[in-house]
C-alpha positions, -999 to 999 in steps of 0.1 A, spaced: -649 -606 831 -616 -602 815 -593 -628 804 -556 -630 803 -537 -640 771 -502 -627 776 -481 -618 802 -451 -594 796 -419 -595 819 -399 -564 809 -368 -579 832 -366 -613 826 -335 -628 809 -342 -652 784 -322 -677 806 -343 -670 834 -380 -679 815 -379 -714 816 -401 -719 848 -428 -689 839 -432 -700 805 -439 -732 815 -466 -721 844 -480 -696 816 -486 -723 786 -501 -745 816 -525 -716 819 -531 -708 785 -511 -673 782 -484 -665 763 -451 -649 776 -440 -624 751 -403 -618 750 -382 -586 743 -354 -577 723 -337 -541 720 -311 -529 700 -284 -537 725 -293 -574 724 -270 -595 700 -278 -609 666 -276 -647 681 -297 -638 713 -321 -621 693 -328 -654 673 -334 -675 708 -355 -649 721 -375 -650 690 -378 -688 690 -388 -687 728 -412 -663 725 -447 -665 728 -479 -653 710 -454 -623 695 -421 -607 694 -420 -573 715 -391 -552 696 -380 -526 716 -368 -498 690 -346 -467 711 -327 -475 744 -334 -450 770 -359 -427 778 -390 -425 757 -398 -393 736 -398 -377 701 -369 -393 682 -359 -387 645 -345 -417 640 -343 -451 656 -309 -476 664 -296 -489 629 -300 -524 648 -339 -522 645 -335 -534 610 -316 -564 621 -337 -572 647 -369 -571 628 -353 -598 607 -351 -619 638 -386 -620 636 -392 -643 611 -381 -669 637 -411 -656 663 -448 -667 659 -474 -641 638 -481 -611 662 -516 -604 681 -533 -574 685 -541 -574 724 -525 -593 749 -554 -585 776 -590 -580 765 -626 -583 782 -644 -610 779 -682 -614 781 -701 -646 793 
């Protein structure tokens, strides 16, 4: 049996989250929110507060790959997290009766 914890919505605006994260915490899962390093300082702190369970940081914009570096913004952004709950290790896992 497997039971599910979090639910991820890759593109969901923050504004638009409202009525799934309500539905969700009625059902025990958390919505886990994204931020990138397009997404503005401010917007970064609501998404952290909204979030649920933990923040998903989304470090390079575009296609993924080998990379040397990532945005200078991931810094900044990884600060916003202090507003976010702890992070879990698994948002799906099975479950045994």
């Amino acid at each position: 049996m497997w039971v599910l914890s979090g639910l991820l919505v890759p593109d969901i605006p923050l504004e638009e989250t409202i009525p799934l994260s309500k539905i969700a915490k009625e059902n025990g899962i958390d919505l886990v929110l994204l931020t990138t390093p397009t997404t503005q300082p401010e917007r970064a702190v609501r998404i952290a507060k909204a979030t649920q369970g933990f923040l998903y940081l989304v470090s390079v914009t575009g296609v993924t790959g080998m990379r040397t570096s990532v945005a200078s913004r991931v810094e900044e952004l990884v600060r916003a997290r202090s507003y976010s709950p702890p992070p879990l290790s698994a948002l799906v896992c099975p479950h045994e009766e």
